[in-house]
Structures are given as C-alpha cells and as structure tokens.
C-alpha positions in Angstrom: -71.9 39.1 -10.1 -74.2 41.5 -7.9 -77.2 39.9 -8.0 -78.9 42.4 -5.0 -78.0 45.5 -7.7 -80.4 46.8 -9.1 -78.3 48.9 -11.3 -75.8 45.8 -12.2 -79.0 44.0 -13.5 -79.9 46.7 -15.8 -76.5 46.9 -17.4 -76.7 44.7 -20.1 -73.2 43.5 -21.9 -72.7 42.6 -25.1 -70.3 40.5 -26.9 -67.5 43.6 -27.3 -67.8 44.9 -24.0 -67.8 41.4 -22.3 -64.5 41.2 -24.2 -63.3 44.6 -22.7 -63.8 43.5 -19.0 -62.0 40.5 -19.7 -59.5 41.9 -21.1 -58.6 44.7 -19.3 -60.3 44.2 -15.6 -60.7 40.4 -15.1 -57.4 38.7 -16.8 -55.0 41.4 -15.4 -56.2 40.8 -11.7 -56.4 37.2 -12.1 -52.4 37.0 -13.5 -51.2 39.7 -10.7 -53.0 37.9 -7.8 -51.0 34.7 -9.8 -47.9 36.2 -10.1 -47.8 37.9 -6.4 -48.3 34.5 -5.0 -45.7 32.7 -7.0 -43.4 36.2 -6.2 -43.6 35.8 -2.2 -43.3 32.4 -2.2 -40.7 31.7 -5.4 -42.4 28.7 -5.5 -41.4 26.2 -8.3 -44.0 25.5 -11.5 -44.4 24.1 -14.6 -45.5 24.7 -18.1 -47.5 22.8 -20.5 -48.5 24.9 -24.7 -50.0 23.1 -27.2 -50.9 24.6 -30.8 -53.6 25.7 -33.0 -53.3 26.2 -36.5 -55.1 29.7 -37.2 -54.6 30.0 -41.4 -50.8 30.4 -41.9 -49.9 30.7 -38.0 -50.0 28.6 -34.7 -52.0 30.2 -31.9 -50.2 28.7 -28.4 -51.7 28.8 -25.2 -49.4 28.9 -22.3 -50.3 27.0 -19.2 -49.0 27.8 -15.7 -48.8 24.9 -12.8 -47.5 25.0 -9.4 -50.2 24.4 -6.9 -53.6 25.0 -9.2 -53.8 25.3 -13.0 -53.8 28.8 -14.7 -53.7 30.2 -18.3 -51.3 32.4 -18.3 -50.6 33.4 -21.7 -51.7 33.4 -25.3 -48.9 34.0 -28.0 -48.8 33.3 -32.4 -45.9 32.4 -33.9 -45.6 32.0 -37.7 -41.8 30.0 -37.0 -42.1 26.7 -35.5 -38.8 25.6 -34.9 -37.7 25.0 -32.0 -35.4 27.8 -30.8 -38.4 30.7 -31.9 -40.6 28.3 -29.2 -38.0 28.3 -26.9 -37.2 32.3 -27.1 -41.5 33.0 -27.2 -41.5 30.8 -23.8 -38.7 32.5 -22.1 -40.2 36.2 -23.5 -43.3 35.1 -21.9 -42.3 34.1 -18.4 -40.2 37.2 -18.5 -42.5 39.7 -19.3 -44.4 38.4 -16.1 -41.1 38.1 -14.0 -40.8 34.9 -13.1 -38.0 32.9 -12.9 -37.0 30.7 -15.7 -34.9 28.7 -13.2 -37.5 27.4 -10.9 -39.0 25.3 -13.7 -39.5 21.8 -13.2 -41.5 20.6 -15.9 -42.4 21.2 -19.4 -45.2 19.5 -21.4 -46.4 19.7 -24.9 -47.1 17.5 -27.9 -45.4 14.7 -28.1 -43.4 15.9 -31.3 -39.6 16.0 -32.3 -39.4 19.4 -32.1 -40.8 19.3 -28.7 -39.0 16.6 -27.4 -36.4 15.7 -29.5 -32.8 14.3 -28.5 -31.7 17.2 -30.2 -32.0 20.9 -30.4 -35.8 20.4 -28.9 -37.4 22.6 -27.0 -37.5 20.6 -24.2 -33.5 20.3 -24.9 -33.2 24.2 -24.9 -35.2 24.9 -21.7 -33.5 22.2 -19.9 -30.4 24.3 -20.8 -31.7 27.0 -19.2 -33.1 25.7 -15.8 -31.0 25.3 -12.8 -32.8 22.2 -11.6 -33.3 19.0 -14.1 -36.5 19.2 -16.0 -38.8 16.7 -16.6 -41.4 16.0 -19.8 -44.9 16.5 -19.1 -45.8 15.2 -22.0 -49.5 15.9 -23.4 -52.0 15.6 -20.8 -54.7 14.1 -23.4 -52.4 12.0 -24.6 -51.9 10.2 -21.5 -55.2 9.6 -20.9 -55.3 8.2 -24.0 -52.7 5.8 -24.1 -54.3 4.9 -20.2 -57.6 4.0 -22.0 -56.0 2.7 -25.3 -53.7 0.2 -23.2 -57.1 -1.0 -20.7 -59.1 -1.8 -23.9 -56.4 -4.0 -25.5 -56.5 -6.3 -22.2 -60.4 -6.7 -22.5 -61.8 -10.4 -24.1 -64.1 -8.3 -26.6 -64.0 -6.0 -29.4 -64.8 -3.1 -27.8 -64.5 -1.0 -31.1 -67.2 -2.8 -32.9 -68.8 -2.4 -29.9 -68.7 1.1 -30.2 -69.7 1.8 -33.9 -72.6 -0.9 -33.2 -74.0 1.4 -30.3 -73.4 5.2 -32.8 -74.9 3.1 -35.9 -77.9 2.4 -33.8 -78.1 6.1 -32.4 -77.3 7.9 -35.3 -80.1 6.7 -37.1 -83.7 7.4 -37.1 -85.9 5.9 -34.2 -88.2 4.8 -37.7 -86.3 3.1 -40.1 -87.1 2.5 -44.1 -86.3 -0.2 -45.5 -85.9 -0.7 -49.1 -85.2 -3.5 -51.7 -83.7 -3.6 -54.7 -85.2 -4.8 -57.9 -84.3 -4.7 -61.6 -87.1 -2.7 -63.1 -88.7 -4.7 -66.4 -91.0 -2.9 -68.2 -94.4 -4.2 -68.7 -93.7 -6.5 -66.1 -92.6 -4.9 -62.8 -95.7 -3.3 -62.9 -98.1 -6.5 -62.5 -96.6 -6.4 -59.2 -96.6 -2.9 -57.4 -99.7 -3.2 -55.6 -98.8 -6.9 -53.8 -95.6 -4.6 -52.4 -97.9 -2.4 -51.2 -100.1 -4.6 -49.7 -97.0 -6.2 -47.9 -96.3 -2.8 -46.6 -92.8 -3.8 -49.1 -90.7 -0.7 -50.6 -89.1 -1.3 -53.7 -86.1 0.7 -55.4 -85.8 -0.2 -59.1 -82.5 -0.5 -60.9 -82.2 -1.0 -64.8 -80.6 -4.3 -65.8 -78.5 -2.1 -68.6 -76.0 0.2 -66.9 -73.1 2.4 -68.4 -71.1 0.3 -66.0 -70.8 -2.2 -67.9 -70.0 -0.6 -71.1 -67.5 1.7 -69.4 -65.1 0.8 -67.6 -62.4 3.2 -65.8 -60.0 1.4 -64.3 -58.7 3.1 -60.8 -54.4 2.9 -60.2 -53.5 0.4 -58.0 -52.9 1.2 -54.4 -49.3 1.0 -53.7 -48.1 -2.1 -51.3 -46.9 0.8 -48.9 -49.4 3.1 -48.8 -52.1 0.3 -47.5 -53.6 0.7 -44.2 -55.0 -1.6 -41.0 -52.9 -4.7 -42.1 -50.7 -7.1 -40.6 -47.6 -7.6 -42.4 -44.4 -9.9 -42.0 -40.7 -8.5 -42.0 -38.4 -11.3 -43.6 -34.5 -11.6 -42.7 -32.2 -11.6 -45.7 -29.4 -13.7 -43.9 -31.6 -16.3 -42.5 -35.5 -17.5 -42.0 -36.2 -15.8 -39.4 -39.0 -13.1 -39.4 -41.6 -10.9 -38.0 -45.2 -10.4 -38.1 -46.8 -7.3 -36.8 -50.4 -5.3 -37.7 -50.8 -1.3 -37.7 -54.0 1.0 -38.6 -51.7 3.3 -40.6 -50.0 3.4 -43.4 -47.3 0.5 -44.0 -45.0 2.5 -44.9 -45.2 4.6 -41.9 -44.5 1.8 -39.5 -41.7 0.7 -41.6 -40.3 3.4 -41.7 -40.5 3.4 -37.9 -39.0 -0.4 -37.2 -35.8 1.2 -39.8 -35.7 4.4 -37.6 -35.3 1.9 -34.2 -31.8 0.8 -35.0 -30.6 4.1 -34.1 -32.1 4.3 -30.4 -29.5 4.3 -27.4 -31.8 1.6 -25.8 -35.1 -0.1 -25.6 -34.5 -1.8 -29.0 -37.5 -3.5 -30.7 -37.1 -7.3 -31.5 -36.6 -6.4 -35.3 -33.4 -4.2 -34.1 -32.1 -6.3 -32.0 -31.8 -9.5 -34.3 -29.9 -6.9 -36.3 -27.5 -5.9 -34.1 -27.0 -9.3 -32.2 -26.5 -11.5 -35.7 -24.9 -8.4 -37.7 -28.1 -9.6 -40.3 -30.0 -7.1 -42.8 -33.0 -7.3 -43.3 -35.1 -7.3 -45.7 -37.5 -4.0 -46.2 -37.7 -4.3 -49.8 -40.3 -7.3 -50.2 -42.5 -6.7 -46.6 -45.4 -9.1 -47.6 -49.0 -8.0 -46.4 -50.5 -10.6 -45.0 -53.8 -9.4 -44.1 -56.1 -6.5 -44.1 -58.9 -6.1 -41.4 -60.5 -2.6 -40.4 -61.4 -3.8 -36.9 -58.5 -3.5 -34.2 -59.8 -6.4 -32.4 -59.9 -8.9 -35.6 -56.9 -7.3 -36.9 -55.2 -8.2 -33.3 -56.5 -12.0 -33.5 -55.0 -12.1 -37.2 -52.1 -11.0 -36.5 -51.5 -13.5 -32.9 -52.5 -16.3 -35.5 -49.6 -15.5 -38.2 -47.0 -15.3 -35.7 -48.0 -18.4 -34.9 -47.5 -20.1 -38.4 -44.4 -18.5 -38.5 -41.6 -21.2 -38.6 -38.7 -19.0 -36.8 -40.2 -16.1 -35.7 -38.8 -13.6 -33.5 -41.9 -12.2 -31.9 -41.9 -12.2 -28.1 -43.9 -14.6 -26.4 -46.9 -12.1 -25.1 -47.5 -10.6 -28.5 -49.8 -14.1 -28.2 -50.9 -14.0 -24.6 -54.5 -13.5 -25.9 -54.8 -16.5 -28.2 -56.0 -19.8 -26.3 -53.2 -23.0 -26.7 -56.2 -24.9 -27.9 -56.2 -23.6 -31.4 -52.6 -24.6 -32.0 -53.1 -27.4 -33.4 -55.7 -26.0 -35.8 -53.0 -23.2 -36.6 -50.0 -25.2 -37.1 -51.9 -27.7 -39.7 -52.7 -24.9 -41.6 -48.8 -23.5 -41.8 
C-alpha cells in the first residue's frame, strides 16, 4: 500500500494476520463507506445470493447493487427452505440498516424455492417491498443461455468442434502409437525386430481370454433413464404425435412436458393439443428413437424424424435448419 515506507516494506504479513486486516480494518470501512452512501442518498438496490455447499451447510454470499457491485455479506444456513432464506436476507439488510423497501430486484438460482409461484423467496420478499420486484435471475446463467442460444443458430457443430481442439491440446506434443496384436508363441517372435526396424510398437493380447469363458451380464438400462436421445410422444386419441431430443435423462424431460399442462400460459405444443382436443396422451410407451452424444447430430436427427412423422404437431421452425432438398429423400424413407 505504502510503497515509499520503509517500515511498511519490512512488515511482512502472513496468512492469519492478512486475515485480521481484512477482517476487522479493510471489510468494515469498505461496508460503512457503502452503507453511508446508500444512507444519504436512500438510493434504491438490488440483491443477487447464490449457494455453496460446505459439508452439511450452504455458505451464501450476499451481493449488493445500486450503482457499482459490492459483497456485502456472507451468511450459512443449514435450513434451505424458503422462508429461513427469506428471514437470513431480511436479518442481513437489517443488521446494516437499510431499507427492505427500496428493493427492486432480487436474483439467485434459478430454482423453485427461489422463484417459485409459491411460497418462494422471491414470493416472500416481494411481500415485503413497497415497490414491485423484479427476478434477476442468475447472472451466469444468462450468459449462458446468451451463448447456448448463438451456437444453436450456427451451420456447424461447434461442440465437436470443441472436444476436437481439447483432444488435440490435452495430449502430448509426441504421441505413441501402438498396435495391437494377438501374441503366438513361437511365432510372434520371428517378427519383433522387422517392428523395430519400422520404428512399429506392438501391444500383444492373448487369443484366450476369461472373457470369453465368463460372462457377467450388466441389467439393462431402463427406457427412462437413457440419455442424449430423441424420442417421440404418441396421442392415445388420435395419430398425432411429437418428436423432440434432450441430453438428459428421458424421464426428466417427460416429466417436464406432464408438468406443462399446469402452466397459466406459454403452453408447449404437447399441452396444448391436450387442452384444445380434450386428448390424453400417451406417456406410457414414449418410443426412443435415436441416441447420439453430439448436440449438433442429435439436432439433425431429430429435424429428420419430425419430418417422417405422418401428423405431427411440431412447429414449423423446430426444422428451420434442415434444407427442403432432402425431403424427398426423407419422406421415401417414412
């Protein structure tokens, strides 16, 4: 801080006395100096936490906005409902005496308890807060979503793009290469030293292996529990149906398209055949219809089953990406 001391460059600070400054000199000045602004002014602010796990309990920082960004809190909380976040929040603003009222804003996770349409913390501090409060969301997650959404409009895979470049990184600048050869004896031998005039390494293998005298059968994955697939969602009153891919678990997103029905508004296209047509449908036999690891393939799959389907109820840009010239080819094959 002083570099023309000549005393302050002698003092030397370790790790617990760092700590101690912090603590007690730096973080205490830094929140008055915070606080006597936001006093004089009663300007409005916002609030953004997140969580941490830390063994059996969540550590929460507590962000402070209104014209610059400041930490302004650290808390744990074993309870993680909402009403114990809600209370820690309030106890927190209080305890620096500000004004629960001039909140505008509250971000967080994007979780039910957080911003549930009820008995969220979101819900609860809206309750308490003169003005209407908006959702902040998670900062990362918008960025996320920002890049996640750019890369879907691109005309290449971008994520085998991405493991080509770390596979080529993450290995060594001189590379080994090995082949693999069943070792016979008396015979393998004759040839070692042409492999090593070829500059050749060779791995041996034995022709016998347990392998093929035991055999241990693994259970079969579960339908449900299958990952990066594109499925197809049959009516039970008609033939219509619906053809969609996710990188998790099936049953998650079915769970998900049963869960839509009960929105207010913005239903999906599975939710509102159901309501328009009074139809069920059929989430007992959802048929898999492929299974690719890639997004990008995955994506193409999926555009081409929704074109075989006969009456699909899809909407029209789920296909935006595929080129009219391979209908045709597509239909012949439906």
């Amino acid at each position: 801080i002083y570099n023309d001391s000549k005393i302050a460059n002698k003092i030397q600070l370790g790790r617990t006395k760092m700590e101690s400054i912090i603590k007690n000199i730096l973080s205490p000045f830094s929140i008055e100096c915070i606080m006597k602004k936001i006093n004089e002014q009663n300007l409005p602010f916002s609030i953004s936490t997140g969580a941490s796990n830390k063994g059996n309990r969540k550590f929460f920082p507590l962000a402070f906005w209104y014209s610059g960004l400041h930490i302004l809190d650290f808390y744990e909380q074993f309870d993680e409902t909402s009403e114990s976040i809600k209370n820690l929040l309030k106890q927190s603003l209080k305890s620096f005496n500000i004004n629960i009222k001039n909140m505008i804003a509250y971000g967080a996770y994007n979780a039910p308890v957080n911003y549930g349409e009820t008995c969220s913390v979101y819900q609860k501090l809206k309750s308490e807060c003169q003005s209407s409060l908006t959702k902040a969301n998670c900062n990362c997650h918008i960025v996320h979503n920002a890049v996640k959404h750019c890369l879907k409009t691109l005309s290449f895979d971008v994520e085998g793009l991405v493991l080509k470049v770390f596979i080529e990184f993450s290995t060594s600048a001189k590379t080994i290469m090995y082949s693999t050869l069943p070792y016979v004896k008396n015979f393998t031998e004759k040839f070692q030293n042409v492999y090593r005039k070829n500059n050749l390494n060779i791995a041996y293998k034995p022709i016998n292996s347990l392998n093929k005298f035991i055999k241990t059968s693994k259970d079969k994955l579960d339908k449900m529990d299958n990952s990066n697939v594109v499925y197809k969602i049959n009516c039970c009153n008609c033939d219509c149906s619906y053809v969609g891919q996710t990188k998790r678990k099936l049953k998650i997103r079915i769970k998900e398209h049963k869960a839509d029905i009960r929105k207010s508004n913005n239903h999906s296209v599975v939710s509102l055949h159901q309501l328009q047509y009074g139809h069920q449908i059929d989430w007992e036999n959802i048929n898999i219809l492929d299974s690719e690891r890639l997004f990008y393939k995955r994506s193409i799959s999926e555009m081409i089953h929704i074109k075989k389907q006969e009456n699909g109820i899809n909407n029209q840009n789920d296909t935006e990406k595929l080129p009219n010239i391979y209908l045709p080819i597509i239909q012949s094959l439906s």
